[in-house]
ROKOL-840495 format. One line per 3 residues: their letters; for each residue x, y, z of C-alpha. Coordinates in pm, 1 decimal. Example, Ala and Ser with C-alpha at 12.3 -4.5 7.8 and 13.67 -1.06 7.14 Angstrom:
<atoms>
AS> 1230.0/-450.0/780.0 | 1367.0/-106.0/714.0
</atoms>
This chain:
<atoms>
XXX> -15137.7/16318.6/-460.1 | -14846.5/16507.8/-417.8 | -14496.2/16390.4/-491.2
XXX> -14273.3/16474.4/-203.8 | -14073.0/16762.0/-271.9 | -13854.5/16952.6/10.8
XXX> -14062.0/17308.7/-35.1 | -14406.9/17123.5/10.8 | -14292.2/16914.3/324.1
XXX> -14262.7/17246.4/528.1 | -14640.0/17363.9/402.8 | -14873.3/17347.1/702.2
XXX> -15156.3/17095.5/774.0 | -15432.1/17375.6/765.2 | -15357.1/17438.4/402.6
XXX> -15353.0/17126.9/281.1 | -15693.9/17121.7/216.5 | -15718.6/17379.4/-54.6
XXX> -15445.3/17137.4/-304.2 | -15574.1/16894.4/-523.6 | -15470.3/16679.7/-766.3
XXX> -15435.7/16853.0/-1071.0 | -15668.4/16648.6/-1307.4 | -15449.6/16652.2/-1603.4
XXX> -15661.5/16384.3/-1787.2 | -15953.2/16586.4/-1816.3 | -15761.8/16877.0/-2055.3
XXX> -15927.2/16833.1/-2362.6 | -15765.0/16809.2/-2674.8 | -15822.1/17172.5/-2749.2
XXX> -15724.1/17256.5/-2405.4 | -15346.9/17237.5/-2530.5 | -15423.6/17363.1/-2852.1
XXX> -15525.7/17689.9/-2643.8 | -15248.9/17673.4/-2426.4 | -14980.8/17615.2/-2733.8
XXX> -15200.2/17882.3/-2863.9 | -15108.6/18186.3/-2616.9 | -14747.8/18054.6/-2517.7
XXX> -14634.8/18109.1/-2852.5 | -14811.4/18419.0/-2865.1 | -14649.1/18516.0/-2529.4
XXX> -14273.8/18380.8/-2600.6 | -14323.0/18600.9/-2948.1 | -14449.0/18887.6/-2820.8
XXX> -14303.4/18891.9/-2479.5 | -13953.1/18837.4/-2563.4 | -13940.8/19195.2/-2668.1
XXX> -14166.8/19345.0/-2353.1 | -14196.3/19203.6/-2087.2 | -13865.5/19163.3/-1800.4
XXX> -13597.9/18995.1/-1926.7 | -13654.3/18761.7/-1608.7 | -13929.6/18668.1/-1859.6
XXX> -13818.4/18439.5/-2125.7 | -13550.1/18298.4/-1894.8 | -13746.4/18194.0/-1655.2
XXX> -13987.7/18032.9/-1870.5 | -13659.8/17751.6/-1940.1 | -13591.1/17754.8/-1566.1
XXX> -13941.8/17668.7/-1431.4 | -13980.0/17365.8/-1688.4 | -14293.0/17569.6/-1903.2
XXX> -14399.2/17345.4/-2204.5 | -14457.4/17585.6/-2457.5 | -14674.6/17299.5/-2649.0
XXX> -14888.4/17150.2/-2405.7 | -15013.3/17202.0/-2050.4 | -14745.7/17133.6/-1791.2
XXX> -14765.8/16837.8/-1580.1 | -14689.8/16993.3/-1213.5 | -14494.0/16678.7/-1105.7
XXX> -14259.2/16753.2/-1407.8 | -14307.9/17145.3/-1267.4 | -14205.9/17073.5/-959.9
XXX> -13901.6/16858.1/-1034.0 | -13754.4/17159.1/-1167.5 | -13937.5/17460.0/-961.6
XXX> -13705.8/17335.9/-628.1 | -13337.5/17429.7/-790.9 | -13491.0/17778.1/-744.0
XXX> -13655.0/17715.5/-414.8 | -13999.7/17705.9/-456.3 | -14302.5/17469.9/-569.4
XXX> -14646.4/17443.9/-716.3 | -14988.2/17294.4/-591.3 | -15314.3/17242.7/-800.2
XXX> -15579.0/17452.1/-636.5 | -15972.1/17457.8/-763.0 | -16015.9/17820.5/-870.1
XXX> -15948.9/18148.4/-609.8 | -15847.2/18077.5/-251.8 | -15904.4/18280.6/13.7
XXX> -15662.4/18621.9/10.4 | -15506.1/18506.5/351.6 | -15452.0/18124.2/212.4
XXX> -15318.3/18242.3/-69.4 | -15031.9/18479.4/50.6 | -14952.2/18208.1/350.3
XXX> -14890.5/17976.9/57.8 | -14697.5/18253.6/-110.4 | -14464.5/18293.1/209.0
XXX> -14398.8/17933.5/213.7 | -14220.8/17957.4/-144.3 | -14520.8/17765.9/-277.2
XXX> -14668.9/17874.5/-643.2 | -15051.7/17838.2/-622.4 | -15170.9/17721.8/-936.9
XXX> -15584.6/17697.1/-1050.8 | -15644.3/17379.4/-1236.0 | -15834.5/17480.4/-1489.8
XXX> -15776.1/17663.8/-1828.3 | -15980.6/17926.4/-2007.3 | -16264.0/17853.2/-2216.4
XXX> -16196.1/17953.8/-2650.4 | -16374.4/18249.3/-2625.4 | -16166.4/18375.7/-2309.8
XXX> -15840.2/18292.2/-2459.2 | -15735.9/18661.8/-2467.4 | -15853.7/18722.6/-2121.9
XXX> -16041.6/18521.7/-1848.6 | -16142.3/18670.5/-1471.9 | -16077.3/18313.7/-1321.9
XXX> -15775.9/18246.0/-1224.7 | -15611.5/17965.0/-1482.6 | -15322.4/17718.4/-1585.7
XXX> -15221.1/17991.8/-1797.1 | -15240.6/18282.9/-1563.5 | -15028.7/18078.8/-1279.2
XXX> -14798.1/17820.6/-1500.9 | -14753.4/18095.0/-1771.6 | -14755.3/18403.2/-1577.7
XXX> -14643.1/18372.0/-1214.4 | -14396.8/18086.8/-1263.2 | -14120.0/18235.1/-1472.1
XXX> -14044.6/18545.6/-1305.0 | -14024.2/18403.2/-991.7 | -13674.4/18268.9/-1135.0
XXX> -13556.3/18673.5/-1026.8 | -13395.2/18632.7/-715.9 | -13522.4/18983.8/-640.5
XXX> -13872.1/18931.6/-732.3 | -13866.1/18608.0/-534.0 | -13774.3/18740.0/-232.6
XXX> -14044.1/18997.3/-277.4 | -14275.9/18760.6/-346.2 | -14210.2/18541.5/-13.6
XXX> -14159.9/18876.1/226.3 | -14506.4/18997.4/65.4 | -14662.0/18637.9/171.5
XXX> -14510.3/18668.7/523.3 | -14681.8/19008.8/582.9 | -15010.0/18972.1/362.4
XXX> -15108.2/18649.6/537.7 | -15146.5/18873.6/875.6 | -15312.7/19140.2/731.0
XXX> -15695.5/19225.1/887.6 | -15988.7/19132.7/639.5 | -16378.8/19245.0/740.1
XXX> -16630.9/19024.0/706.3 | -16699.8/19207.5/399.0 | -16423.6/19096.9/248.1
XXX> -16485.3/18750.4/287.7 | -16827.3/18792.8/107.9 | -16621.8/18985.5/-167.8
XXX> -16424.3/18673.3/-206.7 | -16722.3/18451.4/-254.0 | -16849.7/18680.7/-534.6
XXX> -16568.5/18703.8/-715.9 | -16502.3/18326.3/-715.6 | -16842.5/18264.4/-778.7
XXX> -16864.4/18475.9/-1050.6 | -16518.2/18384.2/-1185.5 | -16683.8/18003.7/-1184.8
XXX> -17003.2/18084.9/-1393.5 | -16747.9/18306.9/-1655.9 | -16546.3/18028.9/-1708.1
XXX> -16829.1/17847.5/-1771.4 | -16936.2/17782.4/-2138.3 | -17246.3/17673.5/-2066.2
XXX> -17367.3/17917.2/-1827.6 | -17638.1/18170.8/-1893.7 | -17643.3/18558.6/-1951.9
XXX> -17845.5/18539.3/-1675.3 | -17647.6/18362.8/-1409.0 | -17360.9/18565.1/-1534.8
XXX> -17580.1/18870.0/-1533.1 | -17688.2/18779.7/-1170.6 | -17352.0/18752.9/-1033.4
XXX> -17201.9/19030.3/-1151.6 | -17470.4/19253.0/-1013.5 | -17399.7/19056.5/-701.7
XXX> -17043.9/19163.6/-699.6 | -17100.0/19531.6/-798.0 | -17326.5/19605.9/-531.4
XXX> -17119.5/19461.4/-263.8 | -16824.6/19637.2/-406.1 | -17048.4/20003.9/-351.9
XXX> -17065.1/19890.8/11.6 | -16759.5/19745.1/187.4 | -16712.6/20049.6/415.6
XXX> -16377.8/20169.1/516.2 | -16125.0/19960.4/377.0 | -15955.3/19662.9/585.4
XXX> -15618.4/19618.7/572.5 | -15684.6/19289.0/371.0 | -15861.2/19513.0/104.5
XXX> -15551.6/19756.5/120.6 | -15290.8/19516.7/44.8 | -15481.8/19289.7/-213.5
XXX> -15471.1/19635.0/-385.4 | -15109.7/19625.1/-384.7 | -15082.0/19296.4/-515.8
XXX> -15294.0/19342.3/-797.7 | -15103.7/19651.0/-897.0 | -14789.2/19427.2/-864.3
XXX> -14796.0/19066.6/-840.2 | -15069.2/19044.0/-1108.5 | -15041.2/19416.7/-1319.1
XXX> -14723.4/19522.3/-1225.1 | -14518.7/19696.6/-1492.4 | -14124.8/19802.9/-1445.2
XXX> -13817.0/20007.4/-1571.3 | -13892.2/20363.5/-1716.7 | -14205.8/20533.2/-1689.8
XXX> -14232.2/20603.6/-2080.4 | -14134.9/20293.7/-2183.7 | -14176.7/19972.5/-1910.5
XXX> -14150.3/19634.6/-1928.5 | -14414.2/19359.5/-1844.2 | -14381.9/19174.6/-1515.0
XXX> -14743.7/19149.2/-1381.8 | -14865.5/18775.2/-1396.7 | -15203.6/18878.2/-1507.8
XXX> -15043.5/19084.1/-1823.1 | -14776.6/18755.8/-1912.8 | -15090.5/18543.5/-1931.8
XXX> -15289.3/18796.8/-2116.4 | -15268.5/18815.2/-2529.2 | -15509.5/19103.7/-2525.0
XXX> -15431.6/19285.3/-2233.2 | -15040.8/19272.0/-2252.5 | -15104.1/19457.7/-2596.0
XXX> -15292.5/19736.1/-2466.1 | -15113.2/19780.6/-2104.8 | -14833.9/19898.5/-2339.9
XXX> -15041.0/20159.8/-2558.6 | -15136.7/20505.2/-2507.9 | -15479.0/20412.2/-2340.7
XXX> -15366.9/20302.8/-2007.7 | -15267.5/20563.4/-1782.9 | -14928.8/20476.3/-1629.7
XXX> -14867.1/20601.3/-1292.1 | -14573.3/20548.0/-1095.3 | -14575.7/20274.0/-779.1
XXX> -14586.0/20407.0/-472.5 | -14801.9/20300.4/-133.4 | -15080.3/20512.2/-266.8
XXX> -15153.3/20240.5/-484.5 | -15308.3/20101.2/-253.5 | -15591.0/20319.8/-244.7
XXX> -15704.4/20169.8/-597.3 | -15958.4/19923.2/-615.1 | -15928.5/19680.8/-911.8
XXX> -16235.3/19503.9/-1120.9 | -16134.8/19168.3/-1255.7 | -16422.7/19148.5/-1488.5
XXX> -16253.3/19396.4/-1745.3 | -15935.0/19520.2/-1869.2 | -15714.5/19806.1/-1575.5
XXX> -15785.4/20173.4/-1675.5 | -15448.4/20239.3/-1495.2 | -15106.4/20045.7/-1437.7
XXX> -14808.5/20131.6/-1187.1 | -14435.4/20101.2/-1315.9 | -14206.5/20051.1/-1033.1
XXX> -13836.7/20141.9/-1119.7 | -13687.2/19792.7/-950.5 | -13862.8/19486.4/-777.6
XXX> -13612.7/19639.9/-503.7 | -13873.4/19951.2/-514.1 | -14159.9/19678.9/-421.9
XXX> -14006.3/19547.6/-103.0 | -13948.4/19924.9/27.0 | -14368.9/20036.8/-52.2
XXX> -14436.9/19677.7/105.7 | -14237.3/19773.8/409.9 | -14384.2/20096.7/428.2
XXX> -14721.3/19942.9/431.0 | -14635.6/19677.2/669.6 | -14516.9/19993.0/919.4
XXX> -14914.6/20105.9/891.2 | -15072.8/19749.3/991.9 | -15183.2/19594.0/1314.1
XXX> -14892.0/19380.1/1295.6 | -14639.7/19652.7/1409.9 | -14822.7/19923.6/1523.0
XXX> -14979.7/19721.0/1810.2 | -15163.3/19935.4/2087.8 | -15540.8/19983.0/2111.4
XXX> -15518.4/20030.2/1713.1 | -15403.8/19678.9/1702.1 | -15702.1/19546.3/1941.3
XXX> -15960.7/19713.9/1761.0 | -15833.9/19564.0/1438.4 | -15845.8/19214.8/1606.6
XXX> -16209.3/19320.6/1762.8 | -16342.3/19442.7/1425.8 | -16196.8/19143.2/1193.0
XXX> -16446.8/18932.4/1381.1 | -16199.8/18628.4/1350.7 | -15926.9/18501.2/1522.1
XXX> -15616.3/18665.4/1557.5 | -15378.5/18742.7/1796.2 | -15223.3/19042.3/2002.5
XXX> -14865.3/19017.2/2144.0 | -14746.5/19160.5/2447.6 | -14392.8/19314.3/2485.0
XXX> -14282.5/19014.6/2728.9 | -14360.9/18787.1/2421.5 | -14632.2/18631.2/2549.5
XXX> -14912.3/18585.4/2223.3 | -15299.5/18567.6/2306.1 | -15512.6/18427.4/2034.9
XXX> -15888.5/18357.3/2025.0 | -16148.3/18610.6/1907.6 | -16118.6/18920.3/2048.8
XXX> -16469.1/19103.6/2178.4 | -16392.2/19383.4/2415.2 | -16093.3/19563.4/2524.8
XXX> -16041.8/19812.6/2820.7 | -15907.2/20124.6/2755.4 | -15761.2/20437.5/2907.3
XXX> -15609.7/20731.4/2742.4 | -15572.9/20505.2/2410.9 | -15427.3/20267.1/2569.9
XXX> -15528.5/19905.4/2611.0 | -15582.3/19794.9/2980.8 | -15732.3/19507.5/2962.0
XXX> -15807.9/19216.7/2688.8 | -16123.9/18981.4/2677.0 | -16166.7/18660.4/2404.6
XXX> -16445.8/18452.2/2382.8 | -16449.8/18103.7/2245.1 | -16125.6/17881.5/2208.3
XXX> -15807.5/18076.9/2311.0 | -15418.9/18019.1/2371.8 | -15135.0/18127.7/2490.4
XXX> -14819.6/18120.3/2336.0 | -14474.0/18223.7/2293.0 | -14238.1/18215.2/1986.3
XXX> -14532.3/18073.7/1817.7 | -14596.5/17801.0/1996.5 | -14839.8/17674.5/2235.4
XXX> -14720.4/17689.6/2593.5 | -14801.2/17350.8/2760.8 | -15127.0/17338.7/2985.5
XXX> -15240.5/17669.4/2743.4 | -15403.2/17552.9/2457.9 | -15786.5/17587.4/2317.3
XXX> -15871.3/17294.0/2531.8 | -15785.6/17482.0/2889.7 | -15912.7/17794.8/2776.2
XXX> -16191.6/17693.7/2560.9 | -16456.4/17969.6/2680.8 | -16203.6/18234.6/2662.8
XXX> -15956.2/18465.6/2824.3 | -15877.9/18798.3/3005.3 | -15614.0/18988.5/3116.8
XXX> -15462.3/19303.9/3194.9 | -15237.4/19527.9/3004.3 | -14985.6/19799.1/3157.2
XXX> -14815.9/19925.4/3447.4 | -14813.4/19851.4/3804.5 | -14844.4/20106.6/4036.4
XXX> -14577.0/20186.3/4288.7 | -14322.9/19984.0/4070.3 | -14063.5/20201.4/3862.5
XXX> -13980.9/19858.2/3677.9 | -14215.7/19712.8/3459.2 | -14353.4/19327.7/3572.4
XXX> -14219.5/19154.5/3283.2 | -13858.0/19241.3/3355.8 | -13874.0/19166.5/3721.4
XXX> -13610.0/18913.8/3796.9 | -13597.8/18654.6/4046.1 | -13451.8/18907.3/4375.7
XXX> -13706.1/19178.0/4243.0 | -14008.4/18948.1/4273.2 | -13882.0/18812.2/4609.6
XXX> -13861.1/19166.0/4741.8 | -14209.2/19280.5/4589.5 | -14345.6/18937.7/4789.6
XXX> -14394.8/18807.8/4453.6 | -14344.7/18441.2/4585.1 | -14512.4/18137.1/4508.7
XXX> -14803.7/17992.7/4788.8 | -14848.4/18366.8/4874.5 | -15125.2/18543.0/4857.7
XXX> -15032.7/18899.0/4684.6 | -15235.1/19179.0/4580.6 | -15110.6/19395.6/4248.6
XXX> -15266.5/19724.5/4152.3 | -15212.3/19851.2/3787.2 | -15194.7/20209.3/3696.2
XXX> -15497.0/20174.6/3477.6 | -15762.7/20082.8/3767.7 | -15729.8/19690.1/3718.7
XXX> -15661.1/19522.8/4070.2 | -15552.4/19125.1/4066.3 | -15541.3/18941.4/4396.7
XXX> -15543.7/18548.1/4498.3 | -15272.7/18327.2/4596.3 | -14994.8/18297.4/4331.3
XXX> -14942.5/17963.1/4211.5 | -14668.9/18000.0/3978.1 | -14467.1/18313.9/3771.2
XXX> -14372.0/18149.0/3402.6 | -14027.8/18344.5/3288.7 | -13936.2/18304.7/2870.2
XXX> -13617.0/18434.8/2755.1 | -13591.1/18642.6/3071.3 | -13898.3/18801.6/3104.5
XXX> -14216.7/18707.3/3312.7 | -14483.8/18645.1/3072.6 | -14746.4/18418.1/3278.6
XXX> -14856.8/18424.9/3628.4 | -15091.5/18197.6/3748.2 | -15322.8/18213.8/4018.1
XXX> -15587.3/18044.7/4256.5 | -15861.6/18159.8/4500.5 | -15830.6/18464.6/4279.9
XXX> -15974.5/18779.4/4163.6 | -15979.3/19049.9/3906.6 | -16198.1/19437.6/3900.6
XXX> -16182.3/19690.8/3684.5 | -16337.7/20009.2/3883.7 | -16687.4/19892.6/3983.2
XXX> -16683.6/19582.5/3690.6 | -16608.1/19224.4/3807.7 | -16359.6/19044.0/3563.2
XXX> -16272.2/18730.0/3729.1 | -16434.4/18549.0/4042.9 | -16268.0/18259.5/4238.7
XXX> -16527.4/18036.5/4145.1 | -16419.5/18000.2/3794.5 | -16112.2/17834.8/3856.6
XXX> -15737.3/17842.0/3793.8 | -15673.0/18224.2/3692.0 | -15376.8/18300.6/3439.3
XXX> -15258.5/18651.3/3400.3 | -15093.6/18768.2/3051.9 | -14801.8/18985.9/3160.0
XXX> -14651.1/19290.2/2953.0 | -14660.4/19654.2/2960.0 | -14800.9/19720.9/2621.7
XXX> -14909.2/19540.7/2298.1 | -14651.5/19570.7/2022.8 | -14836.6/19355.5/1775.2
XXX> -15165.5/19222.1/1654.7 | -15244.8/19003.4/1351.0 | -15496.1/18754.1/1146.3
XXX> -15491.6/18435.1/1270.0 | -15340.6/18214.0/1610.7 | -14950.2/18208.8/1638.3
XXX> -14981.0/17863.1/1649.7 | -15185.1/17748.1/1367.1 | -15121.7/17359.3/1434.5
XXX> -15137.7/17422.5/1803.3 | -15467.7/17623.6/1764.8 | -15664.2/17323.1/1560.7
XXX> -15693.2/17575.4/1224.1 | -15855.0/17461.0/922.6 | -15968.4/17610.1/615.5
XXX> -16229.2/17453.8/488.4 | -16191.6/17391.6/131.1 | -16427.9/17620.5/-74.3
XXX> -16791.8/17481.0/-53.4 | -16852.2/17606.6/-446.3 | -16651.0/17392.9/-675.7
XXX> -16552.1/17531.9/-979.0 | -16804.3/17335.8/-1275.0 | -16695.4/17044.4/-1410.2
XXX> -16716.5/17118.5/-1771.9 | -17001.2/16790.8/-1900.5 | -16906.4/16848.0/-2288.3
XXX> -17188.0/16753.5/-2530.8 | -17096.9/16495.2/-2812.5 | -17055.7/16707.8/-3048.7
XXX> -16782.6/16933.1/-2882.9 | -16619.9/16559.7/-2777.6 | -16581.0/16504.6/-3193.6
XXX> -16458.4/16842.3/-3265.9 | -16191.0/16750.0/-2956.6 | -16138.6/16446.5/-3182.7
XXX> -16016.3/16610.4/-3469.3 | -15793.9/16856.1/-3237.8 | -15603.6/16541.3/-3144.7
XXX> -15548.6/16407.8/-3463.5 | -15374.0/16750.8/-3586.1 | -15189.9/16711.1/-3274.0
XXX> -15068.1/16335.4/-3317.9 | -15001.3/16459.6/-3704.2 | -14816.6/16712.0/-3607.6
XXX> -14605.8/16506.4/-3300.8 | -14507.4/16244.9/-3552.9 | -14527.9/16388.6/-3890.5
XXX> -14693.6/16118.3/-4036.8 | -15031.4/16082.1/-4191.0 | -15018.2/16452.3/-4315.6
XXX> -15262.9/16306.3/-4609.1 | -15540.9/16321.0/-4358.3 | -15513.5/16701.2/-4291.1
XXX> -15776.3/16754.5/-4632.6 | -16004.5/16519.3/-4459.6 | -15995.3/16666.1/-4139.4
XXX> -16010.8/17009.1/-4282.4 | -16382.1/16890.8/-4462.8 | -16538.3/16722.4/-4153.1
XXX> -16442.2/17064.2/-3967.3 | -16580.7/17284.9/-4177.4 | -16893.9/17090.8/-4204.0
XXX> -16974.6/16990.7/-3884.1 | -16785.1/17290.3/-3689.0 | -16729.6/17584.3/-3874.7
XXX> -16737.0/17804.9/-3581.6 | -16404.3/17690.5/-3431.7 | -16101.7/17876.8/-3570.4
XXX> -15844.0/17768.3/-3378.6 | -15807.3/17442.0/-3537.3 | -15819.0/17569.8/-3886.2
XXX> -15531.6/17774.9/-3791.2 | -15368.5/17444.0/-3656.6 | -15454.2/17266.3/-3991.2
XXX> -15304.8/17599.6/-4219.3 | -14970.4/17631.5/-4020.0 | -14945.3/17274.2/-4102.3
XXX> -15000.6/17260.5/-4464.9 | -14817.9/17586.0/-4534.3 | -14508.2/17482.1/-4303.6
XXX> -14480.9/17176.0/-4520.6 | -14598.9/17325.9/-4879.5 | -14875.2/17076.1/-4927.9
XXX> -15210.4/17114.0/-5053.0 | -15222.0/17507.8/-5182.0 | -15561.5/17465.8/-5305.7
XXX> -15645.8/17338.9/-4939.4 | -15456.5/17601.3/-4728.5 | -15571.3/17878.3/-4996.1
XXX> -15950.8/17755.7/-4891.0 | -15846.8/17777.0/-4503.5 | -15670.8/18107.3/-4535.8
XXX> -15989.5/18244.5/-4679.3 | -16251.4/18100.8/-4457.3 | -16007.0/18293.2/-4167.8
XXX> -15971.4/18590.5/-4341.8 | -16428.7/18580.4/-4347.8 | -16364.6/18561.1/-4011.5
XXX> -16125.2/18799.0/-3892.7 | -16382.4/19045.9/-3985.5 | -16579.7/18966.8/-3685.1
XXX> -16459.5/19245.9/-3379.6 | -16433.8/18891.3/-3169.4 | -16215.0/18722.0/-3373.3
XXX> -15986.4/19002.2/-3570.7 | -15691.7/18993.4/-3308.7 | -15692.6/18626.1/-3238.0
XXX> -15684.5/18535.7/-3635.8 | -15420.8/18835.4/-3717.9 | -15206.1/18717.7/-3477.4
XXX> -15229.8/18339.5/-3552.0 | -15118.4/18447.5/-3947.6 | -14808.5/18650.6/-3785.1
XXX> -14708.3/18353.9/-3595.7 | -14683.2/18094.4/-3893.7 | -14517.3/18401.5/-4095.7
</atoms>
């Protein structure tokens, strides 16, 4: 469970059930001989590129550079800078994650890359969160970017595309990380993927600003143009592809908002990065993207995008007042919005929260009401105070008849007008009904009638105001990510891995090292990793040259394998 921790109190119930425990028994052995693997690879490479929030934060955020981090001992240290971590089981939803995000809470996948994904793995990892999102969050300036780009992300529009799109990239992340699936499962999904990928139609806002995470959050590169510096989480938990972001071959373009105009493929390394001159820069694109969404532009453009997302959301009048449900038809006239129809569970609310008697339970088959002006009235309805509804006849027990500019005529006895922070924003009626032109909207026979009041829509977004107060829940993701079943033979090579590591812990017993060496060889000579483990011992200690010289060249037969030439080459430059 998770330890209780000021950051994760204020999370909300309907994300709870994406965190797990993180199942820090399970890492095998060689687990944290991969992860001691790429940190010192990282610390020694990315000391001298990457931001120098890098290194620094690596101290701050309590990173073991030896073994996997416990998130307990994580989080202990993650709230002196504000934020925490929860265990997750592979990718989240987009929406889920950037809510988490906005609550100051890291998001961190369980798991860890397989060996022969060490320099790169599409899932999302231990290494890729713990190693590569963690530390630079320690920049007050990136933090804050990180939070405000959670607050706006998390309301962003997704298609029902998208949502497929997610499943196919988590599903195929889950067979890659895999070592025991097929070519052909592998195969299958990634044809899966590509094809939906060729068809997602115009692109949702979701899809818009994912692209601008990628190219920042996860690839982002910073300073000069010529010469940048690493800050992308993706490229600080990434031996291979932090090398060759840097290079020649990667087209480096600078970060602006038409970024988000390129898609990204996580199945391979970036043909192009973006180098923004300051994480200040990143707040000012984000802004400028946030000025093209739903969210502030509002209007009929705002409806649509509530209509078309097929989900709930909700659209905010300029009294206040916040509808949510799912949104099916709209009204319009001269682009504007006249008139607003959900189906299913709906509620009102103001200030995000549920107004009393106007939950999901009262309107649980949905809600209408009209938008705009009324006719004959210079003032608009919302900021009638109490004299001007007197004088209009606007009193409660009266029957009253209101005509808006747009065609939409409301009449039945007024029950009640419900006034927030000045303005009108309810009105409630009985023995009541609503027409649009020749279209019946509301009949007396259905009951208690409650009419939305505003002038316009300023706003519309993913998701109820209210989330609590709406009932939300996400589901937890119905494919797991595979429990790795390891055969006996991989459990005795994992064997061996520990006893280096207890070896190397105590420094005692070094006599066994020979004897480990042999059964390796014989029984496992395709694992590398731990012959490296075994040389850097022997030659950091000057024993056994005949030993070390027999390791050294049984790496050098394999560094001449493509697969291995980096990986080998770089373990050699590490023990010096």
């Amino acid at each position: 469970m998770m330890e209780a921790n000021e950051v994760l109190d204020k999370l909300p119930p309907h994300l709870l059930n994406f965190v797990i425990d993180q199942p820090y028994n399970t890492y095998t052995s060689r687990d944290h001989a991969i992860w001691r693997y790429v940190m010192r690879q990282n610390v020694r490479y990315l000391s001298q590129v990457a931001h120098q929030a890098y290194v620094e934060g690596l101290q701050q955020t309590g990173i073991s550079i030896e073994q996997i981090p416990h998130m307990y001992g994580m989080n202990r240290i993650l709230k002196n800078i504000g934020w925490a971590a929860v265990a997750v089981d592979g990718f989240i939803p987009p929406a889920a994650f950037m809510e988490f995000q906005a609550y100051n809470v890291l998001v961190i996948a369980a798991d860890i890359r397989p060996i022969d994904q060490i320099e790169y793995t599409p899932a999302p990892d231990i290494i890729h969160e713990a190693a590569g999102h963690a530390p630079i969050i320690a920049d007050k300036n990136y933090s804050e970017y990180l939070v405000r780009f959670g607050e706006i992300g998390s309301k962003a529009f997704s298609s029902k595309r998208d949502y497929q799109l997610y499943e196919a990239i988590r599903h195929l992340s889950i067979v890659k990380a895999d070592p025991y699936s097929s070519r052909e499962e592998i195969a299958e999904s990634m044809t899966l993927l590509s094809s939906l990928e060729k068809d997602m139609g115009r692109p949702s806002e979701m899809a818009m600003i994912r692209n601008l995470h990628w190219w920042t959050v996860e690839y982002g590169l910073i300073g000069d143009l010529n010469d940048p510096k690493i800050y992308g989480a993706g490229l600080l938990s990434s031996i291979g592809e932090s090398y060759s972001a840097l290079n020649g071959g990667v087209t480096k373009l600078p970060y602006t908002i038409d970024a988000k105009n390129y898609n990204f493929d996580i199945t391979t390394k970036q043909p192009q990065l973006f180098v923004t001159p300051d994480f200040q820069a990143l707040t000012r694109v984000l802004e400028e993207f946030a000025d093209s969404m739903a969210l502030r532009r509002g209007g009929l453009y705002g409806v649509h995008a509530a209509i078309n997302s097929g989900n709930t959301a909700t659209c905010v009048y300029s009294s206040g007042l916040q509808v949510s449900g799912t949104f099916t038809e709209v009204k319009e006239v001269d682009g504007d919005p006249v008139y607003l129809i959900t189906e299913g569970p709906s509620c009102l609310n103001f200030a995000d929260k549920v107004l009393a008697g106007q939950g999901i339970d009262f309107h649980a088959q949905g809600f209408g009401s009209p938008v705009g002006h009324l006719r004959t009235y210079d003032k608009a309805l919302e900021d009638f105070d109490e004299a001007d509804a007197i004088a209009a006849g606007f009193i409660p027990g009266e029957n009253i008849h209101l005509e808006f500019v747009s065609g939409v005529i409301v009449q039945g006895k007024l029950e009640s007008i419900l006034r927030k922070e000045g303005k009108i924003v309810l009105m409630r009626f009985t023995d009541c009904s609503v027409n649009y032109h020749s279209k019946v909207l509301f009949v007396p026979d259905w009951g208690v009638y409650d009419m939305a009041v505003g002038e316009r829509i300023i706003s519309a977004f993913s998701g109820p105001a209210d989330p609590e107060g709406f009932g939300l829940t996400y589901p937890a993701p119905a494919e797991k990510t595979h429990k790795i079943e390891h055969d006996l033979k991989s459990r005795n090579l994992f064997k061996l891995y520990t006893e280096v590591r207890s070896i190397r812990e105590a420094e005692l017993r070094l006599e066994m090292l020979p004897v480990i060496w042999s059964s390796l060889k014989e029984n496992h000579p395709d694992d590398w990793l731990l012959a490296m483990e075994i040389y850097e011992l022997l030659i950091t200690k000057s024993l056994y040259p005949e030993v070390s010289k027999e390791i050294e060249l049984f790496l050098l037969k394999k560094q001449e394998k493509p697969a291995f030439e980096k990986l080998i080459r770089n373990g050699f430059e590490i023990i010096g």
